[in-house]
VOGU-3710 file (C-alpha; in Angstrom, 3 decimals, decimal comma):
1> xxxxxxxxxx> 144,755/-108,233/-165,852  142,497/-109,860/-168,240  141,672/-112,575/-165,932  140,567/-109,860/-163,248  138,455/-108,456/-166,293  136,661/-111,397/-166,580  135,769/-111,578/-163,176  134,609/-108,182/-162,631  132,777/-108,956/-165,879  130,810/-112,132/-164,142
11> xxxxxxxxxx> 130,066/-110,294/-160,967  128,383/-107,610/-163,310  126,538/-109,895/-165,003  125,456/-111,799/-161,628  124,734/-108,654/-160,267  121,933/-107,981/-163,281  120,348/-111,255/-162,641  119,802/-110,681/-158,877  118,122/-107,653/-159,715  113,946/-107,978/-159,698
21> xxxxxxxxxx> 112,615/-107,284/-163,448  110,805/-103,849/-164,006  107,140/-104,468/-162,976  104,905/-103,778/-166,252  103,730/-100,209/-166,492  99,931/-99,640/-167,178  97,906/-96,474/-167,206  96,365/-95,892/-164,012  93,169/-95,345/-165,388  93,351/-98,587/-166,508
31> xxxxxxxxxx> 93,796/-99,878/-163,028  91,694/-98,137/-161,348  88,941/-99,093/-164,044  89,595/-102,595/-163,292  88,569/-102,305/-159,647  85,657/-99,903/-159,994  84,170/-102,097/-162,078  84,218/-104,911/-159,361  82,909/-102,323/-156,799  80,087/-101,402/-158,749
41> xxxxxxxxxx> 79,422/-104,529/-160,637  76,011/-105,019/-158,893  74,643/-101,330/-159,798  76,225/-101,028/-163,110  73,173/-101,497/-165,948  74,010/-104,119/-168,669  74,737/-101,081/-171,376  76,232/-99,238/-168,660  79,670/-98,154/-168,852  82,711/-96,217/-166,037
51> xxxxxxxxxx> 84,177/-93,181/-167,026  87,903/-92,693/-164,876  88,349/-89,088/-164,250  91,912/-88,374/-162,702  92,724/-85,804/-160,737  95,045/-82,622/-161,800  98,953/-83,250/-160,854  98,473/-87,371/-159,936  100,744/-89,764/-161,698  98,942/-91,411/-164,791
61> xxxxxxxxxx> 101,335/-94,518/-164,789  101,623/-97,665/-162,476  102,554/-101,261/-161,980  99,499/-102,080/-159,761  96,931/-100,789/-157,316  97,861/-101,542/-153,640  94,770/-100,176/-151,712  92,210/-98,877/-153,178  88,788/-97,411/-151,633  85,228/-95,748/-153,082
71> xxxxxxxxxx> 82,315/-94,759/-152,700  79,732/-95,988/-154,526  77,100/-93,840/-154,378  79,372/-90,781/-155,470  82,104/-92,612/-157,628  84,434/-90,540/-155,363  87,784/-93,019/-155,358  91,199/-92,910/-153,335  94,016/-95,605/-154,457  97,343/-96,279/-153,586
81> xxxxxxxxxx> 99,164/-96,864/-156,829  103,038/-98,858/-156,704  105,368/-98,284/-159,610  106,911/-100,194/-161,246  110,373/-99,137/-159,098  107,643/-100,207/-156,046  107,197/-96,369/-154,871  103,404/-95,884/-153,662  101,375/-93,066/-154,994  98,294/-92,256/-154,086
91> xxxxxxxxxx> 95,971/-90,716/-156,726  92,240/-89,692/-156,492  89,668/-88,751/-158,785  86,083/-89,821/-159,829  84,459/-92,961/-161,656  81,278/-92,065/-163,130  79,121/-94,677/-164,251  77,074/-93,797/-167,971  74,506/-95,280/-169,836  73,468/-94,921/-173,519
101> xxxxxxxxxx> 69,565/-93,825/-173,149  67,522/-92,745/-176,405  66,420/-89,012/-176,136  64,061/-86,791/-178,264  66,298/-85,483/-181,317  63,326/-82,592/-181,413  60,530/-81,605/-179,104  57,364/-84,153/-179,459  53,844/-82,505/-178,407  51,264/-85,050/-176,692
111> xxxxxxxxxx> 49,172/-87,338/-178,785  52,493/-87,778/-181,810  53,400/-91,074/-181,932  57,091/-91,983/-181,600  58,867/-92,560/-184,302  62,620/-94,325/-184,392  63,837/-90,942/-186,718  62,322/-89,146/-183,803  65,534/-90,208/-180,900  69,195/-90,405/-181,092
121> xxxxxxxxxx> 71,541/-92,443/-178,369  73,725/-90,248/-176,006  75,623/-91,480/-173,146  74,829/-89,672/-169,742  75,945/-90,018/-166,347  73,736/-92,449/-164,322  73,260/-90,232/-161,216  71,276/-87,741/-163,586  68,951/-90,579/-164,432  65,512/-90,923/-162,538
131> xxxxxxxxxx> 64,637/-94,180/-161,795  61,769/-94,163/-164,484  63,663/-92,831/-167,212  63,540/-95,363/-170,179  66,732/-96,646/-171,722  65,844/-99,029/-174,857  64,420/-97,574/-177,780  62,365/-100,366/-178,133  60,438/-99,179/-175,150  59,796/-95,416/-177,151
141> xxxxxxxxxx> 59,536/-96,379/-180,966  55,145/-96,727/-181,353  54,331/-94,639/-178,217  52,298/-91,740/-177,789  53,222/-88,850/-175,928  51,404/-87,694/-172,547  53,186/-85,071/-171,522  55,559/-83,400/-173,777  58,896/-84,648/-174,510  61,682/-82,457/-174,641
151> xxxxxxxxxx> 64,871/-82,721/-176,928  68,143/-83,639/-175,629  66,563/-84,577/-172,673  65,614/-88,728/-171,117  61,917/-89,933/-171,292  60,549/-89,921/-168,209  58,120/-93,704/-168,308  55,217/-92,055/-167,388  55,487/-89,040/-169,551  54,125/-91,833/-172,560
161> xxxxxxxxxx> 51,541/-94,478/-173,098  50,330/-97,074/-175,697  48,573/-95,272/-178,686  44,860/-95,347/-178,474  43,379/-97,897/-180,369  39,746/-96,697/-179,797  38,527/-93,095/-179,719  35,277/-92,354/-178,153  32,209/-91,569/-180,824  33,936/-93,689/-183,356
171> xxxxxxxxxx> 31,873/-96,840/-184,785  33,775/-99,981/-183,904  33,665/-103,762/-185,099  32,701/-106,036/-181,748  33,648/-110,010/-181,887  31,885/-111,878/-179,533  33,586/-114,809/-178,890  31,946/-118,110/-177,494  33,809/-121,404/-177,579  35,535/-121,765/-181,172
181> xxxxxxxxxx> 32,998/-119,279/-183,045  33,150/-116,151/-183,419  30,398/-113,555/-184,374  30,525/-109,736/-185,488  28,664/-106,473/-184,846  28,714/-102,789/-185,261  29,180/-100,563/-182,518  30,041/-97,384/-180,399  32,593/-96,343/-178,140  31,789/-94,645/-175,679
191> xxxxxxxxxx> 35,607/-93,930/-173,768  38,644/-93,897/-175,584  40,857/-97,655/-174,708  44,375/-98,687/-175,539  45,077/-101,821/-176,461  44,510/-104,805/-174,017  41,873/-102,136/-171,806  38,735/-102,690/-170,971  36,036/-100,100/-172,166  32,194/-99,781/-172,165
201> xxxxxxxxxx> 30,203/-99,825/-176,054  27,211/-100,342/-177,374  25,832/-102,563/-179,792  24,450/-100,605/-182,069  22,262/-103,822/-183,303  20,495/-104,264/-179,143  21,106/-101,166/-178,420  22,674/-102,762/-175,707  26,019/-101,286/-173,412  28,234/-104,113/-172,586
211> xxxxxxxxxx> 32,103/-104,338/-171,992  34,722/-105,213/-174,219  38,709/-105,392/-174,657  39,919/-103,340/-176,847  42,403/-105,779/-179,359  43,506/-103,311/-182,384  42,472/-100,443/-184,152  38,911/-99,888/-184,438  37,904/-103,608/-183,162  36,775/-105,344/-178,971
221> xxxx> 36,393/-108,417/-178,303  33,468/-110,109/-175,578  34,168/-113,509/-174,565  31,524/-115,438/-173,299
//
């Protein structure tokens, strides 16, 4: 008796070993986040991130994704997901791609200038974005509004510009430039200018209406 005990004690344990070990169990959204960020590697901006959005009654656990298929222009996603007892699944849902942007934390008029106090970073779904809105604060912070800005909402690139540098009417310092010297005079705008655009004065010494690059506040340069 205790000898057939033993042996019905090795076939047990034989029979355990045969078996295939559990596959590990991951979250699906895991997996599923794995392979959408392959898909949409090419699209997906560098402070972009994917969102998995599961739908109601799938499972929410699996060993690995068999099949899995999207669209990329919808995040729209169909996978076939085996367990880890290697049943297949198949769960659906949506990957949607954000991005942190900067956006107005209060309504700016046109002509403010931006200040950094002036935005706070939210994370928004990239299909909302137009394909001018900005998304590096560095690109806001010292701009002046055109049109206005609203709060909550992305800047639009064209919606602001450079700060003016020169208004029209104001007097203005004018370097003329010629080889390594450099000479001075007083003048006039006559059109406002950003920085780095070119804009008609006169010299207020000649009397003279030349054009000039506007370089800072207040100041053109003439190179001759």
């Amino acid at each position: 008796m205790r000898l057939v005990l033993m042996i019905l004690q090795g076939l047990a344990a034989a029979v355990m070993l045969a078996l295939p070990a559990a596959a590990a169990v991951e979250k699906v959204t895991d997996l599923v986040h794995e392979r959408a960020v392959a898909e949409l590697a090419e699209t997906l901006p560098d402070n972009g991130r994917i969102e998995i959005n599961l739908a109601e009654g799938v499972v929410t656990e699996g060993a690995f994704i068999q099949e899995f298929w999207m669209d990329p222009n919808s995040g729209q996603f169909i996978a076939n997901v085996v367990s880890e007892f290697g049943e297949v699944d198949r769960v659906w849902g949506l990957a949607v791609m954000t991005v942190e942007v900067p956006v107005p934390s209060r309504r700016l008029l046109p002509d403010e200038i931006v200040q950094a106090a002036d935005l706070h970073m939210v994370a928004l779904p990239l299909q909302r974005l137009g394909a001018f809105a900005i998304n590096d604060p560095a690109d806001l912070v010292g701009q002046q509004v055109r049109r206005m800005l609203v709060a909550g909402r992305p800047v639009p690139r064209q919606s602001v510009i450079a700060p003016l540098v020169i208004v029209r009417g104001e007097k203005i310092k004018i370097v003329l430039r010629h080889g390594g010297l450099a000479l001075s005079a007083t003048g006039r705008a006559m059109e406002d200018a950003h920085k780095g655009q070119i804009l008609r004065v006169v010299n207020l010494s000649s009397n003279k209406t030349i054009s000039a690059v506007a370089t800072g506040a207040g100041i053109v340069e003439v190179d001759q």
